[in-house]
N, C-alpha and C positions, 0 to 999 in steps of 0.2 A: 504494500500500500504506500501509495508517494505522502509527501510531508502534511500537502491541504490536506489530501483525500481522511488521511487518519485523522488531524484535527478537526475536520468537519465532524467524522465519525462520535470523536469524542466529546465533542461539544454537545450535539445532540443526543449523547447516550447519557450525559450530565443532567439536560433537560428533562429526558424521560424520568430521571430517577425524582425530580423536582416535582415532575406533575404527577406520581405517585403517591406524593405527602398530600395533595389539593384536598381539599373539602367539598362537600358536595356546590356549593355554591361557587367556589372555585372554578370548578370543572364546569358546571352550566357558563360560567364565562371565558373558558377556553375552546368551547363548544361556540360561541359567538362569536369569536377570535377566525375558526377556523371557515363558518362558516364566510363570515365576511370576507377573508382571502380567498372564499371557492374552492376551499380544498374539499377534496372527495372524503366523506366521513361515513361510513357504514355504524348504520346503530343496529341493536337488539334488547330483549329484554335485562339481557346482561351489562349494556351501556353502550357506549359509542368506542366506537376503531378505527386508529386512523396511521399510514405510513409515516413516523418521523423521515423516515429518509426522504419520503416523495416532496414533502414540506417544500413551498418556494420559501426562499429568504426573508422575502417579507413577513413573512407567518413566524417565522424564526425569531426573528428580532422583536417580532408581534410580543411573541410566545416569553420573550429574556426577559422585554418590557414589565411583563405581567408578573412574572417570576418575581421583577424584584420590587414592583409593587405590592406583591402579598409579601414578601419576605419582612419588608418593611413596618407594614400591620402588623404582621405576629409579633416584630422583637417590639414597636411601640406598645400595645395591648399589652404585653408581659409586664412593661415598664411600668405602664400604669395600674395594672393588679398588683406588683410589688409595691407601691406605693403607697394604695390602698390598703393593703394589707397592712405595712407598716404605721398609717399612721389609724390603723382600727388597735393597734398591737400598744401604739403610745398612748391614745385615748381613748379605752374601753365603752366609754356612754355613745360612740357614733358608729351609727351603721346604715347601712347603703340606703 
């Protein structure tokens, strides 16, 4: 495999492993992502399928977009349940 070929390879096999973690709402908006680049998505009652590799690059970069858009949710979200936690933890009379 030449040098792109393999890090395309890996890049996309990095992605896949991302949109594993997704939430179901996630995935409904990965599912918007794809359909709006036109990519060919076969569903069932088991979910939706679709060729990372066939992916044009717009969908790709769609896709990193999105990635680090939720990425960014979860560790803020976290931040602010840590928060909350801590200051439920200094002043026991407040709660949500």
């Amino acid at each position: 495999m030449s040098g792109s070929i393999r890090d395309d390879y890996e890049a996309r096999k990095r992605i896949f492993e991302e949109i594993k973690k997704f939430t179901r709402t996630e995935q409904e908006e990965l599912y918007r992502i794809l359909k709006r680049n036109e990519e060919e998505v076969s569903e069932n009652k088991n979910g939706m399928f679709f060729d990372i590799m066939n992916l044009k690059l717009t969908t790709i970069n769609d896709i990193k977009e999105y990635i680090q858009f939720t990425t960014t949710n979860r560790e803020e979200l976290a931040e602010r349940e840590q928060t909350l936690i801590q200051l439920q933890t200094e002043n026991p009379g407040i709660t949500q």
